[in-house]
C-alpha positions as CSV (number, residue, x, y, z in Angstrom):
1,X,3.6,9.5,-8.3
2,X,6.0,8.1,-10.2
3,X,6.2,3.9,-9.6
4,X,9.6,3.5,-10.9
5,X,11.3,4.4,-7.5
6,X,9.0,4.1,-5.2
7,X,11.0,3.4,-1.9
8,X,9.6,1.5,1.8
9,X,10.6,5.1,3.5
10,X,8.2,6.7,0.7
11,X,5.5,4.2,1.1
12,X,5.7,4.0,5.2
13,X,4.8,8.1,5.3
14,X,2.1,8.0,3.0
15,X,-1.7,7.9,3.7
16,X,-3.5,5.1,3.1
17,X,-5.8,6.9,0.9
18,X,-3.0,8.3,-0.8
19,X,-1.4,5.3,-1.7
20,X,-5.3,3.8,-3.2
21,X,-5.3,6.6,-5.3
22,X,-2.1,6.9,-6.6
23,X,-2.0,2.9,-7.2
24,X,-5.6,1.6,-7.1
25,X,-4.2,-1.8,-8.1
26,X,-2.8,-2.2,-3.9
27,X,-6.2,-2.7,-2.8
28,X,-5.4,-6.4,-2.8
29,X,-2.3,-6.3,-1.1
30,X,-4.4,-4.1,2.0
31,X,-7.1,-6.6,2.2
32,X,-4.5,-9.7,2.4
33,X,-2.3,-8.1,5.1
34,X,-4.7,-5.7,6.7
35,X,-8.4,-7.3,5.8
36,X,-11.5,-6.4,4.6
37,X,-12.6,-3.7,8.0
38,X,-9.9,-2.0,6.3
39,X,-11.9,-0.5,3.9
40,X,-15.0,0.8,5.6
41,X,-13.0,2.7,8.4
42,X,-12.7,6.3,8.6
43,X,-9.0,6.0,9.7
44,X,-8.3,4.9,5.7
45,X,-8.2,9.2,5.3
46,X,-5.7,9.9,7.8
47,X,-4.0,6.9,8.8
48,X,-0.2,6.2,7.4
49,X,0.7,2.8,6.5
50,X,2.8,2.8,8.9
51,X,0.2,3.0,11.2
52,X,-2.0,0.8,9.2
53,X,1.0,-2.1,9.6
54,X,1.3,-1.7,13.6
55,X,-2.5,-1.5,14.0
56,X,-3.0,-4.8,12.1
57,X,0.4,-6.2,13.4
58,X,1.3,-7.1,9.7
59,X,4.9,-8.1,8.6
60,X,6.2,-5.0,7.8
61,X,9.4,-6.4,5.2
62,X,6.2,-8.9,3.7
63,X,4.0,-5.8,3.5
64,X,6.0,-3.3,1.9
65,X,7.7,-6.1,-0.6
66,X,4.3,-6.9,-1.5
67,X,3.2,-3.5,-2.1
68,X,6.2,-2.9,-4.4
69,X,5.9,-5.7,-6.2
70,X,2.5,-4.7,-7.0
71,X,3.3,-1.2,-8.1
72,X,6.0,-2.3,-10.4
73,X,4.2,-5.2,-11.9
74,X,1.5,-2.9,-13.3
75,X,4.3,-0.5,-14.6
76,X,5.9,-3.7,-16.3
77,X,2.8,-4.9,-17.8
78,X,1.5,-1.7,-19.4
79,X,5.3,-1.2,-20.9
80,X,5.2,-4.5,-22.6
């Protein structure tokens, strides 16, 4: 998947799975909104973030900013 436009609507419809393979480097931003159970649960395979956000009654706008920022600062960092 390419990180350079990633959008929230793109990200909200994608497994959570999906989204740890595509971009490993998220895995932080999961375990500070969502927590560590995260993880070890079955849903991970199925489950949307959308989902994942509503379940764990994160901050959706903090959520998916944070997720972005993520992507895009590894995308920055291997172009420099």
């Amino acid at each position: 998947m390419d990180r350079t436009g990633i959008t929230r609507e793109q990200l909200e419809t994608m497994r959570i799975k999906d989204l740890l393979d595509a971009f490993p480097e998220t895995a932080a931003v999961l375990y500070n909104h969502f927590g560590a159970s995260c993880f070890g649960c079955p849903a991970v395979q199925k489950e949307r973030l959308e989902t994942g956000v509503l379940v764990h009654q994160a901050d959706a706008d903090h959520f998916y900013r944070d997720v972005m920022e993520e992507i895009q600062s590894v995308r920055t960092e291997k172009l420099d």
